[in-house]
C-alpha positions in Angstrom: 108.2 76.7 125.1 105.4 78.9 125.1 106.4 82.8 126.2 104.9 83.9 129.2 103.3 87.3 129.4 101.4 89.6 132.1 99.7 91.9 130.7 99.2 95.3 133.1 96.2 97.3 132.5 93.8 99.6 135.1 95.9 101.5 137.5 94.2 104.1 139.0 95.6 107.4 137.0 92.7 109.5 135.3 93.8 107.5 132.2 92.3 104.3 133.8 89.5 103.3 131.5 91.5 103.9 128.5 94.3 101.5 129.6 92.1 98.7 130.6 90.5 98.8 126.8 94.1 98.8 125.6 95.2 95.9 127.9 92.1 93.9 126.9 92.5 94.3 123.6 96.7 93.4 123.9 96.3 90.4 125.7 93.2 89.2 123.2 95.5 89.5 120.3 98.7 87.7 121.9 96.5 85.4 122.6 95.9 84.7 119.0 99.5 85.5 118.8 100.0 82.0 120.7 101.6 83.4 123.9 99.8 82.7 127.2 98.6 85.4 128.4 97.7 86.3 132.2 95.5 89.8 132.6 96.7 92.0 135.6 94.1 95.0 136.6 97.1 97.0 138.6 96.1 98.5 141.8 97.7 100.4 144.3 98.5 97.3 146.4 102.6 96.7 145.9 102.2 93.4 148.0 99.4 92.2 145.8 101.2 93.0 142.3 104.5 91.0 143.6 102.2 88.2 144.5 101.0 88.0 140.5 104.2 88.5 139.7 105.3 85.6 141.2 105.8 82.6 138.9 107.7 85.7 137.2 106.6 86.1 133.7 108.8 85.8 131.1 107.6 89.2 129.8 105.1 91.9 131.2 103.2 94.1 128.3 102.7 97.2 130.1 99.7 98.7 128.7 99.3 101.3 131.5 98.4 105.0 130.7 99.2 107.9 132.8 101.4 108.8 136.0 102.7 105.6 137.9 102.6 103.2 134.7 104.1 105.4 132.3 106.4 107.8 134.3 109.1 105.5 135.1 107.7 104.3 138.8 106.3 100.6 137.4 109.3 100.4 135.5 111.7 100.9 138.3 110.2 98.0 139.7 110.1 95.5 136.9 113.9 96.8 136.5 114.2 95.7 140.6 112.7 92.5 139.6 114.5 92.2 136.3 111.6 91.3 134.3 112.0 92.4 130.8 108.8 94.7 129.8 107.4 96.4 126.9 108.3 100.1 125.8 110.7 102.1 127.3 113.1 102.1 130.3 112.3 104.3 133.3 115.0 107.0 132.7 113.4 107.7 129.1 109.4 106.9 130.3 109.9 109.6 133.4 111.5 112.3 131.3 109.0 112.0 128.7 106.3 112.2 131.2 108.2 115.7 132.6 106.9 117.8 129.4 108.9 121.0 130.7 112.4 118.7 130.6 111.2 117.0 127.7 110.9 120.3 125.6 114.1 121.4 126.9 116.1 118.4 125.4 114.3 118.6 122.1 115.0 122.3 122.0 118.4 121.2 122.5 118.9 119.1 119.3 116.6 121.4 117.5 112.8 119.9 117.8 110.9 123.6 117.4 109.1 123.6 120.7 106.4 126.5 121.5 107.4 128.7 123.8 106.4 128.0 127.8 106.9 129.0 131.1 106.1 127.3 134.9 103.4 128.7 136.9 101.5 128.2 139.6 97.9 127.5 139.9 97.6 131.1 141.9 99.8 133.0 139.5 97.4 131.6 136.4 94.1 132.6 138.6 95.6 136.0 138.9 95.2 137.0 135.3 96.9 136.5 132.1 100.5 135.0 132.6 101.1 135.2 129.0 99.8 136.7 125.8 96.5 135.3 124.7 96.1 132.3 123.2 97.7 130.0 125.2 97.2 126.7 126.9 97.1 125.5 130.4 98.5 121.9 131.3 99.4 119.8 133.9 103.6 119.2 133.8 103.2 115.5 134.2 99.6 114.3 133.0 99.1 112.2 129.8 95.9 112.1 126.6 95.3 115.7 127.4 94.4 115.0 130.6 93.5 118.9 132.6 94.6 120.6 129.3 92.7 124.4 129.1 93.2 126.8 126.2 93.1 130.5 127.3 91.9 132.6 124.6 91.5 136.5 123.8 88.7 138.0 125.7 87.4 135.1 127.7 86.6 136.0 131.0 86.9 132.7 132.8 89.8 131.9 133.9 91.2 127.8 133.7 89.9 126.0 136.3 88.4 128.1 138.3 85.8 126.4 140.0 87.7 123.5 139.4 89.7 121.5 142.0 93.5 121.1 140.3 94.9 117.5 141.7 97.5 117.8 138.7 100.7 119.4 141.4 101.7 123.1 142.9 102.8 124.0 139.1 101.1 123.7 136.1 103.3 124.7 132.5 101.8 127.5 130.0 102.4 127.1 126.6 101.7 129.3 123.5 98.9 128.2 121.7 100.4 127.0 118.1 96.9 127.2 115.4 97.2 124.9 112.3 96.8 121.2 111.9 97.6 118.3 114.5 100.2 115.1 113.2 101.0 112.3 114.9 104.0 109.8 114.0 104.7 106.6 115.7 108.0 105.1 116.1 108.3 101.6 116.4 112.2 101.0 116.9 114.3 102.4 114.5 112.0 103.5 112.2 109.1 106.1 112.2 105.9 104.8 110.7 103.4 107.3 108.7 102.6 110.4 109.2 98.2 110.7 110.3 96.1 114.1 110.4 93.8 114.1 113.1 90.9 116.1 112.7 88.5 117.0 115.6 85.5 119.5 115.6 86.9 120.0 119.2 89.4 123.2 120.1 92.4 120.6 120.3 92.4 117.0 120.4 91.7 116.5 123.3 90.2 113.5 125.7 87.0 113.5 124.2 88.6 113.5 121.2 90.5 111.2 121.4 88.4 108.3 123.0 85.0 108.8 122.4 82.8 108.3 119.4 83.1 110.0 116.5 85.2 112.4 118.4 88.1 112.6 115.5 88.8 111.3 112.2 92.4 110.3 110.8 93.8 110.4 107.6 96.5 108.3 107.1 98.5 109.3 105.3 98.4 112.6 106.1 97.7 115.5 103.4 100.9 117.3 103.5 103.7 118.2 101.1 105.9 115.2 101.1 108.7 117.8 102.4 106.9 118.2 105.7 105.4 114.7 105.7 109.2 113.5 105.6 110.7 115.7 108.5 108.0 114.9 110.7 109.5 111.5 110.2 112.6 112.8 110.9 111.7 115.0 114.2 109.4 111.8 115.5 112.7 109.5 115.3 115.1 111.9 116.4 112.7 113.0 120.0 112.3 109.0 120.3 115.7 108.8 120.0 116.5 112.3 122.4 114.8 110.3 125.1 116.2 107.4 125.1 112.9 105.6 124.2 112.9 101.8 123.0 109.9 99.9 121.8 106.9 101.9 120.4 106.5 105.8 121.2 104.3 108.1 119.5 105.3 112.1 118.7 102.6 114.3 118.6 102.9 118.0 116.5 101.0 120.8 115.5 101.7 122.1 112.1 100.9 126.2 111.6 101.9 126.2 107.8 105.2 126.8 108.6 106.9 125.0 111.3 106.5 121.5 112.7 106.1 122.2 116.8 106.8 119.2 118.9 103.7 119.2 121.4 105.1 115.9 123.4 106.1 112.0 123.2 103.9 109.4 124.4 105.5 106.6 125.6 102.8 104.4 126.4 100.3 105.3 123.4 96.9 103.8 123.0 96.8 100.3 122.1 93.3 99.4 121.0 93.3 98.1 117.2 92.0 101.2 116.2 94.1 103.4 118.1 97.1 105.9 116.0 99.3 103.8 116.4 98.2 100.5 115.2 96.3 102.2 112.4 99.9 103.5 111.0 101.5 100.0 111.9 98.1 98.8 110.0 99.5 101.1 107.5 103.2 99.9 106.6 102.0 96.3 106.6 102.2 95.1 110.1 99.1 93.7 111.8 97.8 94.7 115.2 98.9 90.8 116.2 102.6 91.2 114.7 103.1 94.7 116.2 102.0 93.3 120.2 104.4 90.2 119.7 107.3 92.8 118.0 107.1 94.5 121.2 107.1 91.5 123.6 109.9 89.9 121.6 111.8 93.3 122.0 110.8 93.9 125.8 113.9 94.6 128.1 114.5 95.7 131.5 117.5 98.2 133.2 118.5 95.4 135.7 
C-alpha cells in the first residue's frame, strides 16, 4: 500500500519563502520516490490544518523553517494527533531553537561555545554591552534571521532605527573570526564536513539563499584532524539534544578551536541546499535521503 505523506511547507515565520522552496522541492522528489504526496501551505488557522489533516496521513514531512514549525509547537500537535513526522521530537526541536539553553548543554559535555550573555534591546541601545566584536541575535530566530555584528568603532548601534519583533531579550555573543563549517547528521552518523565561503561579514540570509551569495566546498579544506572532530562535535550536539532524523551543526573555525554556533533542526531542503549536497556527497541521492526520513518519521504520542 502506497505511504501517505503531507508535506508542511509556508507558515508564516520570516523563514517563510525558504520553507515553501524546501517543501516544493520534498514533495516533488517523494513523488518520484513513489509515495503520494499531498502539499500543505501551513497557516495560522488550527481548525483549517486539522481539517487537512483529516484522512490522517500516514506520515507528515515537516519542511517548515523558523519559530512555530521548528520550535517544538507543530510537533506538539502532531504528537497530540499521533502522527509520526519527520525530524525531531518537540522536546529536542524547542531546545534547539533556545540558542542560550542550547549552548549551555553543549558547554556541558564540552562543545566550545563562544562566550554570551542576555540582554535587552535597551541595554544593547545603551552602548557597548561587551567588548567589540560581537554579534547581536535574536534567542529564538533561525537562518540568521535579525543577526547584527557590532564591530570596533562603529557608531551605529544594532537596530536602531529598526523595529525588533524578535522578544524583550536578544543574546550577545563574541564574535569568533576564522572559517564557517557545517556538518549534517543524518541519524547516527555525521556526513561531511563543507566550508562555506561568503563575500558577506557572516553567512548570513543573503548568504545563504540568494544567488551567488556563497560557495561550498565539500569536502572542506581542513587537516583531517579537525575535519574528524567536527564530525565528532556535530554527532555528539545532535545527540546532546535529543535530535532524531536529519540536523545540521553549524561552527566557526578560528585556527584553533571548533566553536559550536547552533543546531538546526529543520535545515534547508532544496537539492542544493548543505545538507543534501553532503548526503549527495556520501552516496545518497536527494530522493533516498527524503524517503530515509519519512521511513524514520516518529511521533512522542
Amino acid at each position: 500500500m502506497t505511504k501517505q505523506v503531507a508535506v508542511f511547507m509556508g507558515g508564516w515565520s520570516a523563514e517563510r519563502e525558504v520553507s515553501l522552496v524546501s517543501g516544493a522541492a520534498c514533495a516533488s522528489a517523494l513523488k518520484r520516490a513513489g509515495y503520494s504526496v499531498a502539499a500543505v501551505d501551513v497557516q495560522r488557522d488550527v481548525g483549517s490544518l486539522l481539517g487537512r489533516l483529516y484522512p490522517k496521513p500516514d506520515v507528515v514531512f515537516n519542511a517548515l523553517h523558523g519559530r512555530f514549525g521548528e520550535d517544538g509547537c507543530i510537533q506538539g500537535l502532531l504528537d497530540i494527533l499521533d502522527v509520526p513526522y519527520t525530524h525531531s521530537g518537540l522536546t529536542a526541536s524547542a531546545v534547539a531553537m533556545d540558542k542560550p539553553l542550547a549552548k549551555r548543554l553543549f558547554k556541558d559535555v564540552g562543545i566550545p561555545v563562544a562566550e554570551d550573555l542576555i540582554a535587552t534591546r535597551d541595554e544593547v541601545l545603551a552602548g557597548d554591552v561587551m567588548k567589540p566584536p560581537y554579534v547581536v541575535k535574536p534567542s529564538n530566530e533561525g537562518s540568521s534571521v535579525g543577526i547584527h555584528i557590532v564591530r570596533e568603532g562603529e557608531n551605529e548601534l544594532p537596530f536602531a532605527h529598526d523595529s525588533w519583533p524578535y522578544g524583550a531579550e536578544v543574546m550577545v555573543e563574541r564574535f569568533i573570526p576564522g572559517r564557517e563549517l557545517t556538518v549534517a547528521v543524518m541519524g547516527d552518523k555525521a556526513l561531511a564536513v563543507t566550508e562555506i565561503v561568503t563575500e558577506h561579514d557572516f553567512y548570513d540570509f543573503d548568504a545563504k539563499y540568494a544567488e551567488g551569495g556563497s560557495r561550498h566546498t565539500i569536502p572542506a579544506d581542513i587537516d583531517q584532524s579537525v575535519y574528524d572532530e567536527a564530525l565528532r562535535l556535530a554527532q555528539l550536539a545532535h545527540d546532546t539534544l535529543g535530535c532524531r532524523g536529519v540536523s545540521r551543526a553549524d561552527f566557526r573555525y578560528d585556527g584553533d578551536t571548533l566553536y559550536i554556533l547552533e543546531v538546526n533542526t529543520q535545515p534547508g531542503m532544496t537539492p542544493t541546499s548543505l545538507v543534501p549536497e553532503q548526503a549527495q556527497y556520501a552516496g545518497i541521492s536527494f530522493e533516498e535521503l527524503v524517503s530515509w526520513m519519512v521511513e524514520n518519521a516518529e511521533c512522542d504520542a
